[in-house]
N, C-alpha and C positions, 0 to 999 in steps of 0.2 A: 504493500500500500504506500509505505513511503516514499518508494524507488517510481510509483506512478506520479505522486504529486513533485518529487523532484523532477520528474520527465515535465510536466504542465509545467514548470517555472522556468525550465529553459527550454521552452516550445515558441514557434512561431505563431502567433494566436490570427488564424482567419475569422475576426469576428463577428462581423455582420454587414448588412447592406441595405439601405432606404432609396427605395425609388417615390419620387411624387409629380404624381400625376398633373397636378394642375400648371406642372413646371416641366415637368419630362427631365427631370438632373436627376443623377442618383448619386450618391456616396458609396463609398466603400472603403469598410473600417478594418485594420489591422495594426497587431499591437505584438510587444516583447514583457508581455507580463507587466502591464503597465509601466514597464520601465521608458517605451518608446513606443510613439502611437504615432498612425499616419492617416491619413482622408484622401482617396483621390476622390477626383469631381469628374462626374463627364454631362455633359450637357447634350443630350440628345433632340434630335429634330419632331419637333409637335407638328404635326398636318393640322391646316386650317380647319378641316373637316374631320376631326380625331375624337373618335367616341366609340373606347376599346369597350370588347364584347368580354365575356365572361371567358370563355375561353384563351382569348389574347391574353388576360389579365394571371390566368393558371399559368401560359407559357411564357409569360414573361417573368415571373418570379421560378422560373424553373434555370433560364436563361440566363438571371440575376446571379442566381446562385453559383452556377460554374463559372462565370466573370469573376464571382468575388475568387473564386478560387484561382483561375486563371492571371488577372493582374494581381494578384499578389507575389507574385514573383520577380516585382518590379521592388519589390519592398523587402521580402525575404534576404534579395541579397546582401542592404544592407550588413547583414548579421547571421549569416548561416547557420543553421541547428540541425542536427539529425532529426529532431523531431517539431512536426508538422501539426496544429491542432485546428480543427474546424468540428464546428456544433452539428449535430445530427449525426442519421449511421450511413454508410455510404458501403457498397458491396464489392467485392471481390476484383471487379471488373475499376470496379471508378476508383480504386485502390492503387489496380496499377497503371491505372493511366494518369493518374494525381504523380503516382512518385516519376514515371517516365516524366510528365512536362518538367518537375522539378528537379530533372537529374539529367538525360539526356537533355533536354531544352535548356538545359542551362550549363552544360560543358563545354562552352567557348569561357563562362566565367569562372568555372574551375578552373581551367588549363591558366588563365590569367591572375589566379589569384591561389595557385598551386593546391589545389585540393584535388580529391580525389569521390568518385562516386560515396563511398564510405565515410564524406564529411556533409553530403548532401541529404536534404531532406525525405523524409517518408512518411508515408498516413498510416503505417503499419498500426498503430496506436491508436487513431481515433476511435475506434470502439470501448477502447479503458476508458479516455479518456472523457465518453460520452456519459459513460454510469455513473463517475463522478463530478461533473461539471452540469449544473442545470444551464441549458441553452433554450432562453426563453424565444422564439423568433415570431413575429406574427403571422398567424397561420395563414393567412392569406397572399402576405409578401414575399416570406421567404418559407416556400413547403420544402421536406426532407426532399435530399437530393436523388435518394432513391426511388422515386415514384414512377408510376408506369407510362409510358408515352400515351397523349390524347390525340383525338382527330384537331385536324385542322384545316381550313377551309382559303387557305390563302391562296393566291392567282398570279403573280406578278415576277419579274425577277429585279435582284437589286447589286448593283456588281459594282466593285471597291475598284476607284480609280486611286490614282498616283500621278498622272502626266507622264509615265514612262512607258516605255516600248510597249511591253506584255499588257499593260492593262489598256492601253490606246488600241493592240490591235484585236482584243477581247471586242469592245465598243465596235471596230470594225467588224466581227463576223457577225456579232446582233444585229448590227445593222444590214446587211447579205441577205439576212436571216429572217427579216420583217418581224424583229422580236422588239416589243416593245419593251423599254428598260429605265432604271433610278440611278441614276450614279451618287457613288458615296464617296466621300473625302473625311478623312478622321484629320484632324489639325490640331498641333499642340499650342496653337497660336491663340491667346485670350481673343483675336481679334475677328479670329475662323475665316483666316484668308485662305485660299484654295490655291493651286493653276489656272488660270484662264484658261488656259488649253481644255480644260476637264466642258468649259460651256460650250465647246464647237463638235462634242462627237458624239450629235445624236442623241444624246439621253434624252428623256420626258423630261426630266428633271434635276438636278443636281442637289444635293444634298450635304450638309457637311456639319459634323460631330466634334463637338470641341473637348476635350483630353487636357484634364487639369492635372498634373503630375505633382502631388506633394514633396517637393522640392525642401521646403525649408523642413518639415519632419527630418527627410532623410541627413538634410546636412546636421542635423543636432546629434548624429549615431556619430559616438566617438569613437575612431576609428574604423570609421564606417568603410564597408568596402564597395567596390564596383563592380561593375560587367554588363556583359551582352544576354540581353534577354529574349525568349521566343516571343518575337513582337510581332509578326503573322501570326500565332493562336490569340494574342491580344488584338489583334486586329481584325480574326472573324468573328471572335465573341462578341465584342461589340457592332459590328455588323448584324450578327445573327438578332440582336436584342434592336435593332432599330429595322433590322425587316420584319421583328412581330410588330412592331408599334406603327409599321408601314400597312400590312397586310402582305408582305410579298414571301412566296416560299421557297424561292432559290437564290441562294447568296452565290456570288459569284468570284470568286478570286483570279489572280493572273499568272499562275503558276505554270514553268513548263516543265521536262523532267531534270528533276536539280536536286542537290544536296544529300545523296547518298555517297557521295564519295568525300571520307572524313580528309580530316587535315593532318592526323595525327593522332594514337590512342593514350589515354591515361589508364596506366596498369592498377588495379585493385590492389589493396596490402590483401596477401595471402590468406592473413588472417580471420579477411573478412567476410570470405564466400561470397562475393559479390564480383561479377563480370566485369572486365573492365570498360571502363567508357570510350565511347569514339568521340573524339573533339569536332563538333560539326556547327560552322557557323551557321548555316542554315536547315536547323534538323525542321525545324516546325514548317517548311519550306517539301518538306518529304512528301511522294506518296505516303510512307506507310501514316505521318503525321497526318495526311488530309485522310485518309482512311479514319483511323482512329478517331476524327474530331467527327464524322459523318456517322459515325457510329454510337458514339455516344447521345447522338442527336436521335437519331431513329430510337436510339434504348430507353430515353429518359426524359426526352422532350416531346416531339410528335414525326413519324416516319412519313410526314406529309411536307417535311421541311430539308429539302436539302443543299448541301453545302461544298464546295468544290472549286476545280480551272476547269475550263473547256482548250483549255493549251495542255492538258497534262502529258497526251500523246507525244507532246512534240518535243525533240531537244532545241535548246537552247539556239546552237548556229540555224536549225529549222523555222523556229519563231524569228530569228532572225533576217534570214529569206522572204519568208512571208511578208515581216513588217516592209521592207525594201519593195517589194511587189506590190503590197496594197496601200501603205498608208505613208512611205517615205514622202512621195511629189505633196502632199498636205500637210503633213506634218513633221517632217524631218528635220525643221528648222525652229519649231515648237518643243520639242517633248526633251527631257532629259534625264537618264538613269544614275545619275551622279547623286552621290548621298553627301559632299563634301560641300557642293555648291549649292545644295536644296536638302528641305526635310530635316533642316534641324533644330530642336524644341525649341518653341519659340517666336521660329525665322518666320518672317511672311513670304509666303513663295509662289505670291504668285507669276511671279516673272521664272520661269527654270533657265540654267545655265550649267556649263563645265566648265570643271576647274582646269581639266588638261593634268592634272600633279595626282589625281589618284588611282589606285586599283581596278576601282569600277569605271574610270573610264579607259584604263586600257585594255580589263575584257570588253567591252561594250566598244573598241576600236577592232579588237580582233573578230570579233563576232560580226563585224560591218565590212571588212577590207573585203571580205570575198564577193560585193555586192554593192556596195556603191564606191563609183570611182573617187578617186587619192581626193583631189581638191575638195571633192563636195563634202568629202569625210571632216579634213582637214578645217573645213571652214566652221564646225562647232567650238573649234576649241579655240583658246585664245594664244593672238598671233598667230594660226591657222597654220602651225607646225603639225609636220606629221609625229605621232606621239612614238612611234619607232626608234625617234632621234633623240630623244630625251632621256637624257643622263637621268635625272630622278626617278627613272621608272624603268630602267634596268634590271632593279632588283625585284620587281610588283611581275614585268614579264616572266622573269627566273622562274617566281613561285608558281603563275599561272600557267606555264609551260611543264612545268615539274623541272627544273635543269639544277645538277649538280644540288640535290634533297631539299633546295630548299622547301619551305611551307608555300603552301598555297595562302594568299591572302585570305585575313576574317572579313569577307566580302560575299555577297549571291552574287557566284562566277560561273563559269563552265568549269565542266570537267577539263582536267589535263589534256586525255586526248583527246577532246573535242576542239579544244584551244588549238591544240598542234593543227587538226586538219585545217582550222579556218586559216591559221597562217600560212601554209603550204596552198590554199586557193586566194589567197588574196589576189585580186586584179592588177597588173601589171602597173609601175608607176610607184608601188608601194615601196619603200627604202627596206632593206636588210638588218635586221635586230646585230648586235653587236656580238652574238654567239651563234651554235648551230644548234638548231631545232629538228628534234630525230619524227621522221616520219609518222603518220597514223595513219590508220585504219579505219578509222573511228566512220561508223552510217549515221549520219546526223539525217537521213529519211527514214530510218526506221519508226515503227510505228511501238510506243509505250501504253500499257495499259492503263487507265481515267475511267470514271465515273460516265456516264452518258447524262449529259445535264438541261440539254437545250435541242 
């Protein structure tokens, strides 16, 4: 008994969540045993005409629920603990997929902050910890997370923009497609500026969700630490909770096939019976991660609600093709995949730009060279050099190429040998990297297994 209530004192406490309706904002409360407490805010989008049924209102506090669990992991890291506490009982399945988001999803920030799977979080506990902890939550807002999926009667799709490639050329096949559709923008901007780019592709409507990030909680954690969070499962949770409050029953993502090839493994102490971890900046990025979130959805919310890419089939140099073919001549001078010069908390973005100096835009250069010629390429970046020639990004090639072990950047890149063939077809005109780059094989037209969405 005692070794339980010491477990509760240094547990991550997921404590609850307030949505209110006459506002559409909701809270979400998390705490270190009262020693450190945090709120995020998100302020989500009310329709003029918004008058939730009974049913909306069931799957929205279903919805609430795995958010509170899911962004907590923007706050968990401050302060790492083995053990993970959240109110109610939760079954076998949401067990392991609780401790997956919190251990795979988060070993980019082990690898950076030297831990190992066996320092990371688990719900292994929350059944103790339920018998002794009264968790009062209103049964209407927040129901136990195990409850059975209900029907649902939603109609619409609603698909998560960015101004970047994959989700511009998403917007493209709907539109092909004569699919009517909502674009969404999550912004951590108090001001909930968007892209512009996001008003010209077609949507009914544009939509955008403001993300208040407890910022000053986290900097009062003494000696608080950092890292890279699975901010795609943050990003269709909150999606999925503004397509009940929409009516819409397919959320859409921009994913193509990506991020099963790790950067690097973090080996288990022996001691611990525990697997070792693959270092994956983009695990929540995964099939097997868009699987498992589509799953839990049908299990526990309603199987009338689903959630996914319609790019999943495609590799990365393929999406890349595509976008050159369909949506370059409109918007090639518009959209930008650069996370250095956009997207950062904060930033107003609605203008996108490249820096030229990062990772992602020198996959997002190789992935282009076989496809749009030198100049046109050249004219996104500033001073309209080719990024080939650039000393600072030498080392950013090495890892994306795989050359001489380096790592792969913590970036959404291609695989190595995807990389390799793009730069083996690059168009003629393209300058020569400063090393040799070993052939591939690599079919960037093969076809990847995805959901059927649309």
């Amino acid at each position: 008994m005692d070794d339980i209530y010491s477990s509760i004192l240094n547990s991550f406490i997921i404590s609850d969540y307030i949505f209110d309706e006459s506002t559409y904002i909701a809270k979400f409360y998390y705490n270190y045993k009262d020693k450190y407490d945090f709120c995020e805010e998100i302020h989500f989008v009310k329709n003029s005409d918004s008058n939730l049924s009974d049913a909306q209102r069931k799957l929205l506090g279903r919805a609430l629920a795995l958010a509170n669990v899911i962004i907590g992991t923007s706050y968990y890291k401050s302060r790492p603990t083995t053990n993970v506490w959240l109110g109610g009982r939760i079954d076998h399945f949401q067990r392991e997929m609780f401790d997956t988001i919190y251990q795979d999803g988060l070993s980019q920030f082990a690898y950076e902050n030297n831990l190992t799977r066996a320092d990371l979080g688990s719900f292994s506990r929350v059944e103790e910890f339920s018998k002794l902890i009264s968790h009062s939550p209103d049964a209407e807002n927040t129901p136990a997370l195990n409850t059975k999926p209900i029907a649902y009667d939603g109609n619409s799709v609603l698909a998560l923009q960015s101004g970047g490639k994959d989700s511009i050329l998403t917007a493209t096949i709907l539109n092909e497609k004569d699919i009517p559709w909502t674009a969404l923008y999550i912004s951590s901007d108090k001001n909930a500026s968007y892209p512009k780019i996001i008003d010209g592709l077609g949507a009914e409507k544009v939509q955008v969700i403001t993300r208040i990030i407890d910022h000053k909680g986290l900097k009062n954690v003494k000696h608080g630490l950092n890292g890279h969070v699975p901010v795609t499962y943050i990003n269709m949770i909150i999606a999925l909770v503004q397509a009940i409050l929409n009516g819409n029953n397919k959320i859409l993502t921009s994913i193509g096939h990506e991020g099963a090839e790790p950067h690097t493994i973090i080996k288990s102490p022996p001691s611990s019976g525990l697997p070792d971890l693959p270092v994956n900046h983009q695990w929540s990025k995964t099939w097997e991660a868009e699987q498992l979130f589509a799953e839990y959805i049908s299990r526990y919310i309603s199987d009338d609600i689903k959630i996914g890419s319609i790019l999943r089939q495609y590799s990365e140099l393929k999406i890349a093709e595509l976008f050159a073919e369909k949506c370059w001549k409109k918007y090639g001078h518009q959209f930008s995949s650069c996370n250095r010069a956009n997207y950062q908390q904060g930033k107003n973005n609605a203008e996108l730009h490249w820096c030229g100096e990062c990772a992602k835009c020198a996959n997002s250069y190789l992935l282009f060279a076989p496809f749009i010629e030198v100049d046109d390429l050249n004219s996104l970046f500033p001073r309209s050099k080719s990024l080939f020639e650039k000393k600072k990004l030498v080392t950013d090639f090495e890892g994306l190429l795989g050359i001489d072990d380096a790592m792969k950047p913590f970036e959404c890149v291609g695989e190595i040998a995807e990389l390799r063939k793009a730069y083996h077809l690059k168009k003629s005109g393209y300058p020569d990297l400063p090393f040799t780059v070993p052939k591939s094989d690599f079919d960037y037209n093969k076809k990847y297994p995805g959901q059927k969405l649309v």
